[in-house]
N, C-alpha and C positions, 0 to 999 in steps of 0.2 A: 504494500500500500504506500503511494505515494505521501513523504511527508505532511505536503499541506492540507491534504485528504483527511489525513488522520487528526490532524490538529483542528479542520473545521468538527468534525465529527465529536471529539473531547469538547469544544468549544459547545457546541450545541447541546450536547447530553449531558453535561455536568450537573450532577443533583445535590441540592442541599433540601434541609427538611422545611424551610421556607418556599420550594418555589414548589407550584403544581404542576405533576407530570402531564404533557400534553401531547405527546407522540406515544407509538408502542417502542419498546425496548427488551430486547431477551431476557430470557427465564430460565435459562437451561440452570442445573443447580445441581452440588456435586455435596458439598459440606459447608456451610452458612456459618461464618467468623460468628466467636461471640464476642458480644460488645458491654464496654463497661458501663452502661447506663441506658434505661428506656427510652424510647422517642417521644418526642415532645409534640404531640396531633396537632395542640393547638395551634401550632406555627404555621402548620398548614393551611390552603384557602380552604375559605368556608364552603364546600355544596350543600344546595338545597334540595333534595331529594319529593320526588311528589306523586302519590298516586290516584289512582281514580276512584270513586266512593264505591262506584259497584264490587272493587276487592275488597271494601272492608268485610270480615266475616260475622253475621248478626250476633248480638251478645247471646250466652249460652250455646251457641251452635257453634259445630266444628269447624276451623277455619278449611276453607275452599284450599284449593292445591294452588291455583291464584293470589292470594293471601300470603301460602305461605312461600312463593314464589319472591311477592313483592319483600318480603320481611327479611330475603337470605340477599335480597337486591339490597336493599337499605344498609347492611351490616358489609357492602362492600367498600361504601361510600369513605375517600379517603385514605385506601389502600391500595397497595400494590395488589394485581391480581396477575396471575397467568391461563395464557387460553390455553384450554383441552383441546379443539380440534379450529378447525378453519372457523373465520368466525365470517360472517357476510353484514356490513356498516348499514345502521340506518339511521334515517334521519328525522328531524324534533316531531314528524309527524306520524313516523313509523314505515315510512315506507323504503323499499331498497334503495341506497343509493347509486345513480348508474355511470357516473361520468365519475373521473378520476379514481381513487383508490376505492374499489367496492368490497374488499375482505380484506382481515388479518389473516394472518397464519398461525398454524401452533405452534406454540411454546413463546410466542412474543408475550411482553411483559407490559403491562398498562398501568396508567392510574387513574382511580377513579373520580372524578368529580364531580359525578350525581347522578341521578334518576326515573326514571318515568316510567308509566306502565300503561301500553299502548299497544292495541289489536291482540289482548291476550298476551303481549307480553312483557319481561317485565326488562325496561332496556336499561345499561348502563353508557354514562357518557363519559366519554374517555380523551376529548381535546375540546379546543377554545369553539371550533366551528360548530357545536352542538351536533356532534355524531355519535353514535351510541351499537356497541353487538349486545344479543343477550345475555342475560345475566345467566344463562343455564351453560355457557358456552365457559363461563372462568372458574377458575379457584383463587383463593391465598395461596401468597408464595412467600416463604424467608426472604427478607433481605437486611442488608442495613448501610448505612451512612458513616463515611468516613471524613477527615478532614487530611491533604496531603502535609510532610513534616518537612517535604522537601520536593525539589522538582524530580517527573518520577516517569522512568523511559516507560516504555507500551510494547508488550512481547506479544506473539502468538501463543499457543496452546502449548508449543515444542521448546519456547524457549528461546525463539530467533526473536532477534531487536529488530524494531516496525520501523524504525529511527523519528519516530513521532514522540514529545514530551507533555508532560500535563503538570502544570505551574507550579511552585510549594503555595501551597494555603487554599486551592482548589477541593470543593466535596466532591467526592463520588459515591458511586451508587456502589456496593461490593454485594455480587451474589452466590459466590462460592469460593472454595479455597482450591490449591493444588501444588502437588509438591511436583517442581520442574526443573530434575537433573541437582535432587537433593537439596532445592532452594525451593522457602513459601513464597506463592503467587496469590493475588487476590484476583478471579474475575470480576469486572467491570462492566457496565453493559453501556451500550449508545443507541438514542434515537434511529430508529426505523431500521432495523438491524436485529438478523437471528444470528450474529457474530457477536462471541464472547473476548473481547481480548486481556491482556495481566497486566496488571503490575506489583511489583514485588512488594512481599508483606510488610516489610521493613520502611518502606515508604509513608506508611500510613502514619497516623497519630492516634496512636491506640485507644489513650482518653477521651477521644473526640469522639468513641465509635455510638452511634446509635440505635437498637434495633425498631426494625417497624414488622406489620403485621403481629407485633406481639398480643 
């Protein structure tokens, strides 16, 4: 990968627990660092989650499979999720979308920022253009938040240098570990990307670490 390739890439996907994820980003996941302190949601933007009266389920009666479709939709809000299989994007009104990017793939990693429950289902919004796949379509996924301690190369899976760098005092996203050629690796993930790349564990600022989806 071409240098400046890589560095637009880092540049765009950099996550801190302040900003809201608004692209997809991989999920693959091997062994998830632990980190010395929870994450802080509140930092996160606010979504407003909304559904329609007809799911509410009447008092005394068993909640509808609608119900409790919306209820597992709500509980994603604010979190990192990973899709189970190809997801097909729709849009604030429910319908497919047909021009430009019409599906995710699996194993891409999202974040959520919000909700709606529309034509039976119950969609999750996952960027600023109000685009949404279903919510039966994801899970939770481990990850967490790191701050860098120092400027810190970007390997492949094998251990070859990208010759791409990520700043000292940069967050990243880290969603698994790996030992490469007897040395810890953190994977990282980047916007619109089922590419995992490292950087060495040693790079991080341990203290800084934060878990999300806890």
């Amino acid at each position: 990968m071409k240098k400046n390739l890589l560095l637009g890439l880092i540049g765009t996907a950099s996550l801190s627990l302040g900003l809201t994820i608004a692209a997809p980003v991989n999920a693959a996941t091997e062994e998830t660092p632990a980190t010395s302190q929870p994450a802080n949601t509140n930092q996160q933007q606010n979504a407003t989650g909304t559904t329609t009266a007809d799911n509410q389920p009447a008092k005394d009666q068993p909640a509808s499979s609608s119900s409790t479709s919306n209820t597992a939709a709500l509980g994603y809000i604010n979190k990192y999720v990973k899709l189970k299989k190809n997801s097909t994007i729709y849009d604030a009104k429910g319908n497919k979308v047909k021009k430009g990017k019409t599906k995710l793939k699996k194993n891409m990693f999202i974040y959520v920022t919000g909700f709606i429950s529309l034509k039976g289902k119950s969609l999750l919004q996952f960027d600023n253009k109000k685009q949404y796949i279903d919510a039966k379509n994801v899970k939770t996924s481990p990850a967490a938040s790191y701050k860098l301690k120092r400027k810190a190369y970007a390997y492949n899976g094998k251990g070859k240098n990208l010759g791409g760098t990520i700043a000292k005092g940069q967050n990243v996203l880290v969603i698994k570990t790996k030992k490469i050629h007897k040395t810890k690796f953190v994977g990282i993930t980047f916007v619109e990307s089922l590419k995992t790349y490292y950087i060495k564990w040693s790079d991080l600022n341990h203290k800084s670490g934060q878990a999300l989806n806890q």
